[in-house]
N, C-alpha and C positions, 0 to 999 in steps of 0.2 A: 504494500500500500504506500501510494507515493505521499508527500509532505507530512508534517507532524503531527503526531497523534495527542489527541486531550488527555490531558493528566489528571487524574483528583486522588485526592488524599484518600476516600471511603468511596467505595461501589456497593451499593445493595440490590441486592438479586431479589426482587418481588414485593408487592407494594399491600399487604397484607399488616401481618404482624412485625414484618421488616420494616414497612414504614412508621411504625410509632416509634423507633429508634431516632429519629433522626427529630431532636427537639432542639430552645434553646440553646444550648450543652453545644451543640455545632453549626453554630455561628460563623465561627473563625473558619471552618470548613469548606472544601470544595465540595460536595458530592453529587455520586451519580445514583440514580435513584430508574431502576429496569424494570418494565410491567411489560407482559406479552400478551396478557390477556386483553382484548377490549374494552372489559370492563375493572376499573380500579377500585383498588381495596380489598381485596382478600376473598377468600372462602366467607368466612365470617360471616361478612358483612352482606356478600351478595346471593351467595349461592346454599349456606349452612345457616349456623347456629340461630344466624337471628332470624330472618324470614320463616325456616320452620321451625321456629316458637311463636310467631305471630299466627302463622297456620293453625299452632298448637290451641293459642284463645280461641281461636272461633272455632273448632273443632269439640273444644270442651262446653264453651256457651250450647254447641249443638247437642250436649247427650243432657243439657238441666234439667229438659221434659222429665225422663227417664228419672234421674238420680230426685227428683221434688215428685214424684210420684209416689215414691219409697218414702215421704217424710206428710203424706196425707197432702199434696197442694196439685189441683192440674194443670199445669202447662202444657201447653201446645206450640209446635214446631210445622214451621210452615217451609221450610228448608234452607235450602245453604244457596246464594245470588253468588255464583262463583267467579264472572268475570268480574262482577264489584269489588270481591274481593282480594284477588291477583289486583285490580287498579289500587286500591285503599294499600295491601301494601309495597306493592314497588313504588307506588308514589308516593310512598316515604324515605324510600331507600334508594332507589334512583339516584334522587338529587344528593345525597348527601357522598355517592359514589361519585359524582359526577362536579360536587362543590370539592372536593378530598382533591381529584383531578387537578380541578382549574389552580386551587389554591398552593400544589407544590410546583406547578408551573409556571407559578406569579413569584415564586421563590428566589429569590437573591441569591443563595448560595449555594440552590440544589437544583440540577438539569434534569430531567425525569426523559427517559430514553424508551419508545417504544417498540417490542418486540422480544424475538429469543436470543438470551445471551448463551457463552459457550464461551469454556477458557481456549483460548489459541497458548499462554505458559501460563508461571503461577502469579502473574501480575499483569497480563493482559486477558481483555474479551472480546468477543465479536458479539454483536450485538445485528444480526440481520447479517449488512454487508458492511459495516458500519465499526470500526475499531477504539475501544479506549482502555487506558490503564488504569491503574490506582495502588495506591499504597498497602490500603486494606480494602479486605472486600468481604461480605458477608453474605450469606446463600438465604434465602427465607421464601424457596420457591414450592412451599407445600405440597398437598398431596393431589390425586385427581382418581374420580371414581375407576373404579376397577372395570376394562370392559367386560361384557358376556365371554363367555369361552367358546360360543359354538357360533357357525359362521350362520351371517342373517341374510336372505335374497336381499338382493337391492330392492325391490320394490315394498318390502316389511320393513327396510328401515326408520321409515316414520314412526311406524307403534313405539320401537324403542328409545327409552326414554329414563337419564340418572338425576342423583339429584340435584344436576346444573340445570336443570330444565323440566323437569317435571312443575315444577310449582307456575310457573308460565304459561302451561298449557291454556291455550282460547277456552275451551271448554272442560266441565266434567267428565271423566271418564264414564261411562255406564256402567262397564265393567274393568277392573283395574285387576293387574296380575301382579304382585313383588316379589320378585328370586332375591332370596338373604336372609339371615337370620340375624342378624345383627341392629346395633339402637338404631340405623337411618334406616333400616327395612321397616321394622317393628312402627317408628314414629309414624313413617308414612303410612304403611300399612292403618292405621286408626285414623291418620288425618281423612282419608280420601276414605274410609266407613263411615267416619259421624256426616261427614258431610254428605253422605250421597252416594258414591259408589260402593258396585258391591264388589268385593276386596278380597283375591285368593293368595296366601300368601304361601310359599315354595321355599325347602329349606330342604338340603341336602343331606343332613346331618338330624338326630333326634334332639338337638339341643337349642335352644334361641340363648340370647345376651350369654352369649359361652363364658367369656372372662368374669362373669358374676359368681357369685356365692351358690352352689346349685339350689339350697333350702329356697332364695330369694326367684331365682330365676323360673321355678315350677308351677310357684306361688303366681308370679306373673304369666308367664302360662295356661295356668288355668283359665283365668281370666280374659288373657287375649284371646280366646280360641273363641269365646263370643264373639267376638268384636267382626273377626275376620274369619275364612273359611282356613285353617289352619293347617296345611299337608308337608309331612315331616318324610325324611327319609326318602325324599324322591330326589332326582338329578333332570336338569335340563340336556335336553340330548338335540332337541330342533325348534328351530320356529315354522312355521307352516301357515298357508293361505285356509282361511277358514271362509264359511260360508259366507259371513258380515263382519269380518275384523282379522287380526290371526290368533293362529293357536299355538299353546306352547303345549310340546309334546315336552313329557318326559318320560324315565324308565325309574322304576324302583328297585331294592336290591335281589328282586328274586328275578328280573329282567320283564318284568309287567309294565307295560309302556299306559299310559295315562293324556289325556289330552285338556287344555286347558283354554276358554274361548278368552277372548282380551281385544277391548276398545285400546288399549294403550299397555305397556309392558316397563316399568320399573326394576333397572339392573340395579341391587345393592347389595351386593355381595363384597364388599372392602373395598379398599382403598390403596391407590401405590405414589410412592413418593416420586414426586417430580426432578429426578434426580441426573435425566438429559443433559449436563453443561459439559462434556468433555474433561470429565475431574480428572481420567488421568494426565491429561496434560499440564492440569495443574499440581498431580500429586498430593490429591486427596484421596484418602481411602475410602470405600464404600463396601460394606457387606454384598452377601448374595443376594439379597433383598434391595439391593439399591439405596439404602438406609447410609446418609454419612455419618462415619465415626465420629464424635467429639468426647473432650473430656468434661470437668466438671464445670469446666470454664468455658465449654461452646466452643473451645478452639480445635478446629481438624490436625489434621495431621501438618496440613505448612501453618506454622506459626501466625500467619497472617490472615488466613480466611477462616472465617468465624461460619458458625452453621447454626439455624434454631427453627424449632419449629417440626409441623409433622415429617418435613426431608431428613430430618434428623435424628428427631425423637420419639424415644419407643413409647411415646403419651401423643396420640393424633386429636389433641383435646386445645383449644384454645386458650384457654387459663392457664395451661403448660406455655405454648406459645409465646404469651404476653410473658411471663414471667424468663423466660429464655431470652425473650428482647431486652428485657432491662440490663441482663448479666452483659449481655454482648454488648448494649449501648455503654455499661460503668470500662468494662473492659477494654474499647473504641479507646476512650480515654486515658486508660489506665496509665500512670508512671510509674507506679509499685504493687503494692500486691491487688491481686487476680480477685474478682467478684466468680462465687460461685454459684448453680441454680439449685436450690433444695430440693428434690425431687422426692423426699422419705415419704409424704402422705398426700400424695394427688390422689383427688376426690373427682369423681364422674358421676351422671345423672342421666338415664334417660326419660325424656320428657312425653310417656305414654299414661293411658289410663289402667291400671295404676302408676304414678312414677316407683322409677327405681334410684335409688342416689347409692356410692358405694366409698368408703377410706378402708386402706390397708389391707390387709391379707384377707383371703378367704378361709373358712372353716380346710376346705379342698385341700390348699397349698398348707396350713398347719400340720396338719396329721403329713404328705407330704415331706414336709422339711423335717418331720419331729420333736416342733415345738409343743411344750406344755399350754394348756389351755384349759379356759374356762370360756362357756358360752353360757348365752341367756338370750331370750328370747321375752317380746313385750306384745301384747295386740294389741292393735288401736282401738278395739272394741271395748278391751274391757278398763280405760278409761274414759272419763266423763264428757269430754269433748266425744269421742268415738260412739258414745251413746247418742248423744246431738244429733249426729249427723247418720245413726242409723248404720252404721260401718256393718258390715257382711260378716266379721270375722276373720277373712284372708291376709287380712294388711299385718304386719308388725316390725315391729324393731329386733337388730339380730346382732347382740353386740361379742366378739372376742378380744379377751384381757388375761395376763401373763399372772399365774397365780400368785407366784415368788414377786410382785413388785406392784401389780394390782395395774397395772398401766394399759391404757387399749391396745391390741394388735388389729382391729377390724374392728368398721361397723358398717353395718347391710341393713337397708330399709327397701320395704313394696310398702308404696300406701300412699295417700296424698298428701301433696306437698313436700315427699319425701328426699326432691332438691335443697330446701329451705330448712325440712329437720334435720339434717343430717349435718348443717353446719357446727353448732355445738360442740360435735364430735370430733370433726377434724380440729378444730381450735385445742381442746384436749391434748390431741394427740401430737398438734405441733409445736405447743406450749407445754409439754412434759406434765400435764395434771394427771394423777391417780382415779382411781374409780371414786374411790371415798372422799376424795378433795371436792371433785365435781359435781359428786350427788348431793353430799349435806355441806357444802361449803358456799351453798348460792339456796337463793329462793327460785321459787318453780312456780309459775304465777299460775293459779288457780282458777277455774279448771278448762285452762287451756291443753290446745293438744301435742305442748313439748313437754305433757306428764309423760307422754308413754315415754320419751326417752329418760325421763327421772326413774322411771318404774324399772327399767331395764336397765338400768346404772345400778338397781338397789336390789335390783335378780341377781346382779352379779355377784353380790356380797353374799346372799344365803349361803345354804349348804349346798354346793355344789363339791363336789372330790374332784379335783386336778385331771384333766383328761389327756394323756400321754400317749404318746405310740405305740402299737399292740398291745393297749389297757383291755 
């Protein structure tokens, strides 16, 4: 490439969680700030976390009918206006992708460079056709749905549909299909039933939320299998032209082929890191998963490119993310010692009916590793908020704590709210509190429904005998 190439002090690779790095703090700074996507701002923001929880309200306002039936009141549900809703929310979210845009583009000290980067060595990129350096540079180029494994005619390309673009859709499905077992399967899977379609969901495996607590995950389970037509243990093998839409063939494990009809077809089956930039040229290491190495500090293998986020990290969670940007932004800076990212007790939730929230080990991985244990378990039912509300009995609190120190190893909640109750517990566990600090060393405001987590803090103290490996 002929004449000289742009220098900057910082290159960030993806405009996500990478871009909240770039604050006040670098001012003094040149930087180059890379989005390939069209649309700026992250997963997050456009295509995940927040849109479908916005999905998530009006999906829940949709079942009230139902759940104020159960408490003597009728409501009636006259359905789900679904292009108003896709309007209502991307035109919230839109503009604020599109203000994000304009405003690092009105930027003094940061060039925002569109398209795909790739190292050409460990301090140059190509960006398109388009060459520049940097001093340091940092990867924050997230993950991107996993596609189908089995090939689709071109003319059924349309049915399918992940979750960049499922919530988009002009119309409601009439009938919706989701291959996944997993929380973006599962989520959806409820959104697109309360709202109106009818919902088959396809799981390969006899397990859904696999990384949960199994007690937790069966219990939700139960429950979903209402919600959705629930079929376990099959595999997708084809897509196929159906009479009025297509169908998803699949085969089970005794080789029983099954067929599936579908206005529209939902891959959510995981997620792979976007981890395309040519790192060995730059001399970053990446697992066989395409996963980049870092250490505590976010820093790769060259000293100088930093990495966060789900490209990187074994947590494809946002609240990971953010907190990976800060270390990397102190770090950017750093003249002496290294900022590191606490990783001990990352907390996940997924946002279905019932929610699932989760901190720490599972019962599975203790027996597992052979750690000593004590469990307890609390329903929502049987306190008084859980009465209020009529609770089913299914929901509860599922707490493990170290008998010899009293300290939580896990807490697993199914039940509602069980994003919002479960915070408590991580605070515990990241603030080194005891069972018995927690339970009697605060007030429990009565009779709200964070008894049950008081109740199951003070399960833990009964007689339970230490539960050990081949007890």
């Amino acid at each position: 490439m002929m004449g000289s190439m742009q220098h900057f002090d910082v290159a960030v690779i993806g405009s996500g969680s990478g871009n909240t790095i770039i604050d006040e703090r670098f001012a003094h700074l040149d930087v180059a700030l890379i989005e390939q996507n069209p649309t700026f701002g992250g997963t997050c923001l456009n295509r995940g976390c927040i849109p479908t929880k916005m999905f998530v309200a009006a999906a829940e306002a949709a079942t009230f009918p139902a759940q104020a039936a159960r408490l003597g009141v009728a409501l009636e549900s006259r359905g789900a206006d679904w292009p108003a809703l896709v309007d209502r929310i991307f035109g919230r979210i839109d503009p604020i992708s599109k203000g994000g845009k304009q405003w690092r583009e009105r930027g003094e000290n940061v060039t925002l460079f569109e398209g795909h980067a790739s190292f050409v060595d460990p301090h140059t990129l190509l960006i398109d056709d388009f060459q520049i350096s940097a001093d340091q540079v940092v990867i924050a180029t997230g993950s991107s749905p996993r596609p189908l494994e089995v090939d689709v005619p071109d003319d059924l390309k349309g049915f399918i549909h992940t979750s960049d673009d499922i919530m988009r859709l002009p119309e409601l499905p009439r009938r919706l299909v989701v291959i996944g077992g997993g929380f973006v399967a599962c989520e959806f899977a409820q959104i697109f039933s309360a709202l109106g379609s009818q919902v088959t969901q396809i799981n390969r495996s006899k397990v859904l939320l696999r990384g949960h607590d199994r007690e937790v995950a069966d219990a939700f389970v139960t429950e979903h299998a209402r919600r959705v037509n629930l079929i376990l243990n099959q595999s997708v093998s084809e897509i196929a032209e159906g009479p009025d839409g297509a169908v998803v063939v699949t085969v089970d494990r005794n080789g029983v082929e099954y067929e599936y009809l579908a206005d529209a077809i939902l891959v959510a089956t995981g997620r792979i890191r976007n981890s395309d930039l040519n790192l060995a040229a730059a001399g970053v290491e990446v697992d066989e998963s395409g996963q980049i190495r870092v250490d505590k500090h976010q820093r790769t293998s060259q000293p100088h490119i930093w990495a966060l986020g789900d490209v990187s990290s074994s947590f494809l969670l946002k609240h990971v993310a953010n907190a990976e940007a800060r270390t990397v932004a102190a770090n950017l800076l750093a003249t002496g010692e290294l900022a590191e990212t606490d990783h001990r007790y990352v907390p996940s939730a997924v946002f279905t009916d019932p929610q699932v929230a989760a901190v720490g080990a599972t019962e599975q991985q203790l027996i597992e590793w052979g750690v000593p244990y004590v469990a307890a378990r609390q329903k929502y039912a049987d306190v008084a908020y859980g009465w209020a509300s009529e609770d089913e009995g299914h929901h509860f609190v599922k707490l493990l704590a170290d008998p010899r120190t009293w300290h939580l190893l896990g807490a697993h909640i199914v039940g509602p709210h069980a994003a919002t109750v479960i915070q408590p517990l991580i605070q515990a566990m990241s603030f080194g509190l005891s069972v018995p600090e927690m339970a009697r060393g605060q007030y429990w405001i009565h009779p709200a429904m964070m008894e049950v987590v008081e109740n199951a803090l003070l399960g833990l103290l009964d007689a339970y005998e230490p539960k050990e490996l081949n007890s």
